[in-house]
N, C-alpha and C positions, 0 to 999 in steps of 0.2 A: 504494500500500500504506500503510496506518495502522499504525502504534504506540497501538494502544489493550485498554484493560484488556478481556478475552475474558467473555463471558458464561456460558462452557464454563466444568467442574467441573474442566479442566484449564489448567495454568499456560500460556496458547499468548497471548504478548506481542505477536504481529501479527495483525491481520486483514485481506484483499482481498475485497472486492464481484466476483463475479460477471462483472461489467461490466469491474471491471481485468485481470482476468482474459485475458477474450476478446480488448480492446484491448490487453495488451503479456505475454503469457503467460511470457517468461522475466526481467523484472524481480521478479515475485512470488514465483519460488524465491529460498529464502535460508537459510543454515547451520541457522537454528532453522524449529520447525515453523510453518505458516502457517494459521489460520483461514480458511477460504473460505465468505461467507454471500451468501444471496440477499433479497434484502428483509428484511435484518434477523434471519434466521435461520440458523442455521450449517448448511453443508451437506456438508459436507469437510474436508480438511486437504491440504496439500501439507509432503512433508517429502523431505530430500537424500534419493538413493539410497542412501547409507550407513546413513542412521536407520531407511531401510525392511528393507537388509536384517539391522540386526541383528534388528528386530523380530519377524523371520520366523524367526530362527535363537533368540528368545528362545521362540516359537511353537512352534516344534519341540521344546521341550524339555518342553512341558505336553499337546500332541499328534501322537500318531503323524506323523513325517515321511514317510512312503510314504502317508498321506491328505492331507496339506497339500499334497504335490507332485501327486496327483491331481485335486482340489479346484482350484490355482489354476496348476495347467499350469505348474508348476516343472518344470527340465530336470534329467537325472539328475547332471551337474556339481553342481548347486544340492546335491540329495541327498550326493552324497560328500563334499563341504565339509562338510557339518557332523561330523565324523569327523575332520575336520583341526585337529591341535594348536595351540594361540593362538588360536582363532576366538572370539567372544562366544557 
């Protein structure tokens, strides 16, 4: 994994090849989000499961959640969490 400046319009401080990827798949997660490029182009991102789900829960707040939990096969726990108080 590299520490180098991302090419993306977003601030994402690492990037992994493709190739690191396949060769050690769980060194490349890490607290912050991960650029994932193939020949030089970005193809991805890998980010903790916490950043993914607040993301979703920030998604639900701009799109119906009974179509995001259709759309990407969220469970109905998934659904009633976000109704619970402190959540993001």
């Amino acid at each position: 994994m590299t520490k180098q400046q991302s090419q993306s319009p977003l601030s994402v401080p690492e990037t992994v090849t493709i190739s690191d990827l396949r060769r050690n798949p769980t060194r490349c997660f890490s607290d912050a989000t991960v650029e994932v490029t193939y020949r030089g182009e970005k193809v991805g991102y890998l980010m903790s499961s916490e950043q993914f789900e607040i993301g979703l829960k920030i998604l639900a707040q701009v799109e119906d959640p009974e179509v995001l939990k259709e759309k990407l096969g969220l469970t109905d726990s998934w659904l009633k969490s976000l109704g619970e108080p402190g959540q993001p």
